[in-house]
C-alpha positions as MATLAB code, in Angstrom:
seq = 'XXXXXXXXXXXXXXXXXXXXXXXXXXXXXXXXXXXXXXXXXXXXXXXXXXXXXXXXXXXXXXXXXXXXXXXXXXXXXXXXXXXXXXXXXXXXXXXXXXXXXXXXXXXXXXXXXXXXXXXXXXXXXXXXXXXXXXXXXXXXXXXXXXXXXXXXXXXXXXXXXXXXXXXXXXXXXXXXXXXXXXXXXXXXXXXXXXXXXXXXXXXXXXXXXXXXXXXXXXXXXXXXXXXXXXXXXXXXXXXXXXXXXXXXXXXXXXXXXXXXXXXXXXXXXXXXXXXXXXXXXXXXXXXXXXXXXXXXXXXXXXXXXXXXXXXXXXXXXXXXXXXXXXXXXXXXXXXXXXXXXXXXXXXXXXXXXXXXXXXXXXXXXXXXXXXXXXXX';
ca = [
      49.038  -44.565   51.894;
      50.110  -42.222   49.213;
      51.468  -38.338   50.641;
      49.495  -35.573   48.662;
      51.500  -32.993   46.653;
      49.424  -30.143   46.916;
      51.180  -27.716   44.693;
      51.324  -30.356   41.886;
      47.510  -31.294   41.954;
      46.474  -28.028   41.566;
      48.220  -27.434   38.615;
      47.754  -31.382   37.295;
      43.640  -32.182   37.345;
      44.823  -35.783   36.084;
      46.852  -36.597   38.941;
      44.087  -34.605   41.540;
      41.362  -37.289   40.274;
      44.110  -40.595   41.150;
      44.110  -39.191   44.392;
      40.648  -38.824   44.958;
      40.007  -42.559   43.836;
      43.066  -43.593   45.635;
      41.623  -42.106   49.158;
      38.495  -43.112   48.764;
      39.269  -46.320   48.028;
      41.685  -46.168   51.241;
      38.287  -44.631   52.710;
      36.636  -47.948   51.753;
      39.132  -50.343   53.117;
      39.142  -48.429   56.075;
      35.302  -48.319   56.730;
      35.244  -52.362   55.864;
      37.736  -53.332   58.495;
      35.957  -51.496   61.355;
      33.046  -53.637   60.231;
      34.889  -57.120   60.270;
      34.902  -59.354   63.423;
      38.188  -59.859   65.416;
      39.240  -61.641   67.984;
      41.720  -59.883   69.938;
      40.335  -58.522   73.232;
      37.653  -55.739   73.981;
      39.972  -52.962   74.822;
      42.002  -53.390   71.667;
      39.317  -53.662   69.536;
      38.082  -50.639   70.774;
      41.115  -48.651   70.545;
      41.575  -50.191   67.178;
      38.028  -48.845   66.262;
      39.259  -45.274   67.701;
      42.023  -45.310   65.536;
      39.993  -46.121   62.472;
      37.448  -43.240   62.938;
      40.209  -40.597   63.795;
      41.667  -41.770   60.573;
      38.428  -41.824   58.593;
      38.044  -38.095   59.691;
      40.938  -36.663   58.895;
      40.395  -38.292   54.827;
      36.834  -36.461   54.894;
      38.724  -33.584   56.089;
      41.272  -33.643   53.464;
      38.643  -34.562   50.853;
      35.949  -32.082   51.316;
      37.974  -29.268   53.633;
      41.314  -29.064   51.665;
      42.087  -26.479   48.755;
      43.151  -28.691   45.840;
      40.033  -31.035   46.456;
      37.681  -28.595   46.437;
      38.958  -26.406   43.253;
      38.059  -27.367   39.710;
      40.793  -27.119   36.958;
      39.662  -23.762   36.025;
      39.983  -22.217   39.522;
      36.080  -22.246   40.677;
      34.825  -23.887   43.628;
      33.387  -27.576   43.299;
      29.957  -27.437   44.899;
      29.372  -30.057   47.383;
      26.789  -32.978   47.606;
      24.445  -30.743   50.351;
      25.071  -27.468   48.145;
      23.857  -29.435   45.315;
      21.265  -31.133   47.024;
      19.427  -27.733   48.388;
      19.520  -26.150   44.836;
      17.932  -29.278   43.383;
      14.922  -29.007   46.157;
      14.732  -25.401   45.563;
      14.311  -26.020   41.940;
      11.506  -28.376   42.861;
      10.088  -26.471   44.948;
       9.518  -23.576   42.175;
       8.783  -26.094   39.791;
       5.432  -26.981   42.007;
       4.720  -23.100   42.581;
       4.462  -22.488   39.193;
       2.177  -25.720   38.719;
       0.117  -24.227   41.548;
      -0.110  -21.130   40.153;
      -0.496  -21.601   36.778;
      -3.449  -24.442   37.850;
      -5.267  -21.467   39.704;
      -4.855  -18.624   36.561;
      -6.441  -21.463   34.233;
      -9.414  -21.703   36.740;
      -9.741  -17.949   36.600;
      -9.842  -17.373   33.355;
     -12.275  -19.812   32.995;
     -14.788  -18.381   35.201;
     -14.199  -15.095   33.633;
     -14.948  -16.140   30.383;
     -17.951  -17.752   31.967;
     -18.831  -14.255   33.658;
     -18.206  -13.137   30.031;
     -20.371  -15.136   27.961;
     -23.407  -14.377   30.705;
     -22.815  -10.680   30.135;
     -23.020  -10.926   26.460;
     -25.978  -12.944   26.389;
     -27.560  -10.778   28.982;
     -26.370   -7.638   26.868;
     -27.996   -8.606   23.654;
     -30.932   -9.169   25.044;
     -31.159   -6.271   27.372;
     -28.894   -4.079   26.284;
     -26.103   -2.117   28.117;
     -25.656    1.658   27.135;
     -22.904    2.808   24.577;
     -19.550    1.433   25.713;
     -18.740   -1.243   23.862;
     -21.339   -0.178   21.322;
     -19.403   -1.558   17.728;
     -18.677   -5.546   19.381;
     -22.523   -5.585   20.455;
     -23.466   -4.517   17.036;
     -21.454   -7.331   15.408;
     -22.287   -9.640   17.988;
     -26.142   -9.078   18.080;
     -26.324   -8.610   13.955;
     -24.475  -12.138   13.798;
     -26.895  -13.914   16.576;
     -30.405  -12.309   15.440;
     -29.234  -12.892   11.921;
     -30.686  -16.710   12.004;
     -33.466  -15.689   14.258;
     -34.743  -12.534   11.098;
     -34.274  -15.326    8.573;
     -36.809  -17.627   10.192;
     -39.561  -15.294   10.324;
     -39.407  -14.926    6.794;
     -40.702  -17.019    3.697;
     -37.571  -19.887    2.876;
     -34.961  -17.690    0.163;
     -35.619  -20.201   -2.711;
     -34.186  -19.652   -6.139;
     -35.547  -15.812   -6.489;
     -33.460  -13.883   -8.343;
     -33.934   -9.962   -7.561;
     -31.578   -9.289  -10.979;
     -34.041  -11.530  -12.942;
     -37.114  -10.388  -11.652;
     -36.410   -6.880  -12.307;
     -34.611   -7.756  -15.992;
     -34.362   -3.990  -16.338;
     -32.089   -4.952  -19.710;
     -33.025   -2.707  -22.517;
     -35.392   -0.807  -20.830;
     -35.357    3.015  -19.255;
     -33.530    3.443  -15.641;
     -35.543    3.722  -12.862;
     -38.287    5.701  -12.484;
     -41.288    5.946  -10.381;
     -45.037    4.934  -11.965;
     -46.681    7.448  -12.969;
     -49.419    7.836   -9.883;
     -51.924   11.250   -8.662;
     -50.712   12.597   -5.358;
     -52.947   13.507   -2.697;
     -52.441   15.443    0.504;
     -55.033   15.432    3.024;
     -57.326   18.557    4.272;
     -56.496   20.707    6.604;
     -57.296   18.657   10.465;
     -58.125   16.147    8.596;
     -56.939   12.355    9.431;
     -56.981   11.119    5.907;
     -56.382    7.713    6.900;
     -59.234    7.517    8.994;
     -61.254    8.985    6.387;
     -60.504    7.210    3.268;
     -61.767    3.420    5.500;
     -65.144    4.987    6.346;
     -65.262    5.440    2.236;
     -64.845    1.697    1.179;
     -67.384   -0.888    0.995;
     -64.632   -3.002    2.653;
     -62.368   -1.087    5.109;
     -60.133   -4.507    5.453;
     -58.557   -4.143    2.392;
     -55.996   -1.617    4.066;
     -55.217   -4.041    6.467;
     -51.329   -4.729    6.072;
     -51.420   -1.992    3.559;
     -47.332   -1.218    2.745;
     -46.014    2.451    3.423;
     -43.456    2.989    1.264;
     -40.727    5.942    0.828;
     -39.768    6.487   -2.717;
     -36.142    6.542   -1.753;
     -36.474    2.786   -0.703;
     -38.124    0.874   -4.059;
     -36.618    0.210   -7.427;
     -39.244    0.304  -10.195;
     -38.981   -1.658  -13.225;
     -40.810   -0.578  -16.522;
     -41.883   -2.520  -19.703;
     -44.557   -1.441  -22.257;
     -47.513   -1.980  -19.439;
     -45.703    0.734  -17.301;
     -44.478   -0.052  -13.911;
     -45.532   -3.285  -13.071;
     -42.764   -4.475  -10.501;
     -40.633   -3.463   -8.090;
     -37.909   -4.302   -5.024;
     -38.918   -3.240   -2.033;
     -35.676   -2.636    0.218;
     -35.884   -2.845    4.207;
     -33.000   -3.768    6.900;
     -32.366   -7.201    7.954;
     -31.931   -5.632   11.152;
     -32.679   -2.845   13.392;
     -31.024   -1.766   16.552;
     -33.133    0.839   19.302;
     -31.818    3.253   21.540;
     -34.103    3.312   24.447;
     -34.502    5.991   26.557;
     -31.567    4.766   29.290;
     -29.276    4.321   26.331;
     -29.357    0.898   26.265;
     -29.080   -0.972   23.184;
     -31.960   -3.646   21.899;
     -31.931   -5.412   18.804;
     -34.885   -5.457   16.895;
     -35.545   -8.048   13.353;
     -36.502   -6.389   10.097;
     -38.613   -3.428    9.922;
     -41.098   -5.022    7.717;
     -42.166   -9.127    7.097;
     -43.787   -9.636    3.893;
     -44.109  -13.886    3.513;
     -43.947  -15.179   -0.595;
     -47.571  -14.963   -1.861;
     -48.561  -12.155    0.494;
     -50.806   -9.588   -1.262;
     -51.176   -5.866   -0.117;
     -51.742   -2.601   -1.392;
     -48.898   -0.405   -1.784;
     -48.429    3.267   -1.085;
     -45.994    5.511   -1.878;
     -45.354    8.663    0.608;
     -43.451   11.768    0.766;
     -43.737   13.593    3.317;
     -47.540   14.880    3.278;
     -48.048   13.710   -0.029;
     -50.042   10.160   -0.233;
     -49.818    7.755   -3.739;
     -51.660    4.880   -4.307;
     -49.771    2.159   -6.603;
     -52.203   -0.389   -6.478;
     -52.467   -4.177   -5.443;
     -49.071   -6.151   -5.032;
     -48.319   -9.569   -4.964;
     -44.482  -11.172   -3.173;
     -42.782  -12.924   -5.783;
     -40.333  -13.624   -3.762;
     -37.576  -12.794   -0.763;
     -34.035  -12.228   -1.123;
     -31.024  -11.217    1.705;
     -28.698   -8.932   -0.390;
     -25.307   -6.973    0.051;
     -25.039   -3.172   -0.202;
     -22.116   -4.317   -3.130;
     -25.130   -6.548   -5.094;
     -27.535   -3.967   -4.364;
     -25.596   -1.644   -6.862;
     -26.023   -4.089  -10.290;
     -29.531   -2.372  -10.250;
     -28.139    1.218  -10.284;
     -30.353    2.638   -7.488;
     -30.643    6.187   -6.452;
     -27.894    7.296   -4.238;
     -30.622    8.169   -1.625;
     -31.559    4.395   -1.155;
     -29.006    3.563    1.447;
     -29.684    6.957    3.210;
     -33.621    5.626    3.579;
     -32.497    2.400    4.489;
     -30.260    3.687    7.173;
     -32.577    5.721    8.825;
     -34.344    2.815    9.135;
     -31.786    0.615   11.301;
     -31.570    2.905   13.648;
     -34.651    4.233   16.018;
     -34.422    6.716   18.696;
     -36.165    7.355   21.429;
     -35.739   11.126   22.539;
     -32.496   11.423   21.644;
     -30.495   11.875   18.795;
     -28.684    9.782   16.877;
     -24.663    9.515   17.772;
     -22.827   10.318   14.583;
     -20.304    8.125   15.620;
     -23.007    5.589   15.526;
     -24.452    6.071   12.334;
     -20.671    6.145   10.538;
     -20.322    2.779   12.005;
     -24.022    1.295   11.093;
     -23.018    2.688    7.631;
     -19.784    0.892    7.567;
     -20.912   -2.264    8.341;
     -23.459   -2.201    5.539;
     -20.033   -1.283    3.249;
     -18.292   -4.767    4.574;
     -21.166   -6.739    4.727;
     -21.692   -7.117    7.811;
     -25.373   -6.144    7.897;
     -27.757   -7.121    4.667;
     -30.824   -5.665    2.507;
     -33.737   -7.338    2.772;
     -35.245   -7.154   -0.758;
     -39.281   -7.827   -1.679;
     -39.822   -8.734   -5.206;
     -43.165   -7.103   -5.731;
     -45.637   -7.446   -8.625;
     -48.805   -5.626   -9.622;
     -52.023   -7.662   -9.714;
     -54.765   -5.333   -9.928;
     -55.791   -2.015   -8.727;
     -58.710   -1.356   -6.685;
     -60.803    1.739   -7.844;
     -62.555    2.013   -4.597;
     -59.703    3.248   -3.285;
     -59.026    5.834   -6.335;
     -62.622    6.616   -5.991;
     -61.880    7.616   -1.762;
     -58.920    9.653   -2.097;
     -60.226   11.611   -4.741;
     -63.179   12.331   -2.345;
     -61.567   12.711    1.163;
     -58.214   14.522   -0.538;
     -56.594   17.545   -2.386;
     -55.248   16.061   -5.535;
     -51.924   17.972   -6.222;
     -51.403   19.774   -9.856;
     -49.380   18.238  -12.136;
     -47.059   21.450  -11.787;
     -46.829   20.421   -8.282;
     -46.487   16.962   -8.664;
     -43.653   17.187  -11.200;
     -41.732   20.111   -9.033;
     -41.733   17.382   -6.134;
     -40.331   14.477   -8.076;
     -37.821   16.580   -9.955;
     -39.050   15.577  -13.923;
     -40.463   17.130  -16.477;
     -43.617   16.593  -18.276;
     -46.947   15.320  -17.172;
     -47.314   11.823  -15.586;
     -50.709    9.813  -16.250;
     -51.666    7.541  -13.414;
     -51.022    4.089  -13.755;
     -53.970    1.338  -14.493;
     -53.730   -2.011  -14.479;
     -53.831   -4.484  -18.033;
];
């Protein structure tokens, strides 16, 4: 068997890996002779196999105990087979932690999102105070936006812009109608039905505010007109719990009521209107037909009701904004005069005070004297 240099394999890696092959292959021989079958007598064979093992020790000693065998050519330690071994199983080992653990976060954030869902659903239709107030808005605009549309006539081809056509002819202004204002403990509403031959006619009679209708004037005076209303309202109840609400007011295509116009006490009557047709517009669209400045104010106060409290100013800036960015739409009634009924002239002018044109024009802001408006 070859001696070992051990000075010169330390410095020679080449040489250290010839004697590595060369002992174990001295290690082989070794091992394979204690296996064969002799036939020289039972004590000598088991002297013999004495030998052998004492022999096959000391090479594992001098393979895995001695300095230059277990030193790579840069100077660090050589890790042994068992070393090796352990750091592979701990490796494992993490490997199927992480598995384990990653397995149960999955499974939680799927029931959260569960838990989630149930408390969105369960806040849009309930409600759930303030926190959180701008997601519920978007989220209940965007799920009771389908549910507005449906209870409305189908949006066919009508064109608000086209219906109006106000090309060529003055800006806006309201008709030219008598104001009345009721006597003093007086329920004017109650009084005026007892007057007509036909008290049903009010029935689904439109309140309007001036602030909320665009007029549109030819030679016949004004004959039609966009009614505008939210697509959506949202109430604060009295616990501060938010409840979405559809649109304010559902007029279907065809529908014919009579329109009036009121300012504060002051009561108009415009005369018999007929849809034309329904339309879903944008605060941006709602400007190619030059309203007043005072139209989005009316039609804000409308998305919003209160109940005893009043309204968050945070809450209205962000109502407001969502109108800028689309978020929330008009709902616009194309409305057209048919005919006006003079039994209900004939029942204001009885049951109320007819304000002076003086009056009349101080409260509108225009000069001149207005004529009230009959049908051709």
């Amino acid at each position: 068997m070859a001696t070992m240099a051990p000075q010169n394999m330390q410095q020679d890696s080449a040489l250290t890996n010839e004697i590595v092959l060369a002992m174990a292959s001295e290690l082989q021989r070794l091992r394979e002779q204690l296996n064969e079958p002799t036939d020289v007598s039972k004590g000598s064979n088991a002297s013999e196999i004495q030998g052998l093992r004492n022999e096959n020790a000391r090479l594992q000693k001098e393979l895995n105990g001695g300095l230059p065998l277990t030193m790579s050519e840069h100077g660090k330690q050589v890790p042994t087979y068992d070393s090796l071994q352990c750091q592979l199983n701990l490796v494992l080992r993490t490997q199927d932690e992480e598995r384990v653990l990653h397995a149960k976060l999955v499974e939680g954030l799927k029931a959260e999102l569960v838990t989630v869902k149930k408390q969105t659903r369960a806040a849009l239709e309930t409600g759930q105070g303030l926190t959180g107030v701008q997601q519920r808005l978007f989220s209940a605009s965007a799920e009771s936006s389908a549910d507005t549309d449906s209870e409305t006539i189908t949006e066919d081809d009508f064109s608000p812009g086209n219906f109006l056509d106000t090309r060529g002819e003055q800006e806006d202004e309201g008709p030219a109608l008598d104001l009345y204002e009721s006597h003093a403990g007086l329920n004017l509403w109650a009084a005026v039905r007892k007057e007509l031959p036909d008290a049903s006619i009010l029935d689904g009679a439109l309140h309007i505010s001036p602030d909320s209708v665009i007029w549109h004037h030819d030679h016949r005076g004004a004959r039609r007109c966009l009614l505008f209303y939210p697509s959506q309202r949202f109430n604060l109840c009295d616990k501060g719990n938010w409840k979405s609400e559809g649109c304010v007011q559902i007029i279907e295509k065809g529908d014919i009521r009579e329109l009036f116009c009121k300012a504060g006490k002051a009561l108009s009557y415009c005369g018999t209107y007929k849809c034309a047709g329904i339309a879903s517009l944008s605060e941006e669209e709602v400007k190619q037909f030059s309203p007043r400045h005072t139209l989005m104010n009316a039609v804000m106060q409308r998305t919003t009701s209160y109940a005893k409290v009043e309204i968050p100013t945070h809450v209205g800036k962000l109502i407001r904004e969502m109108y800028r960015s689309g978020a929330l739409s008009l709902r616009c009634y194309g409305m057209e005069l048919v005919e006006r009924v003079e039994a209900l002239d004939a029942a204001l002018e009885k049951c109320a005070i007819r304000q002076s044109d003086s009056k009349r024009n101080s409260d509108d802001g225009e000069g001149g004297p207005r004529k009230k408006q009959k049908s051709s």
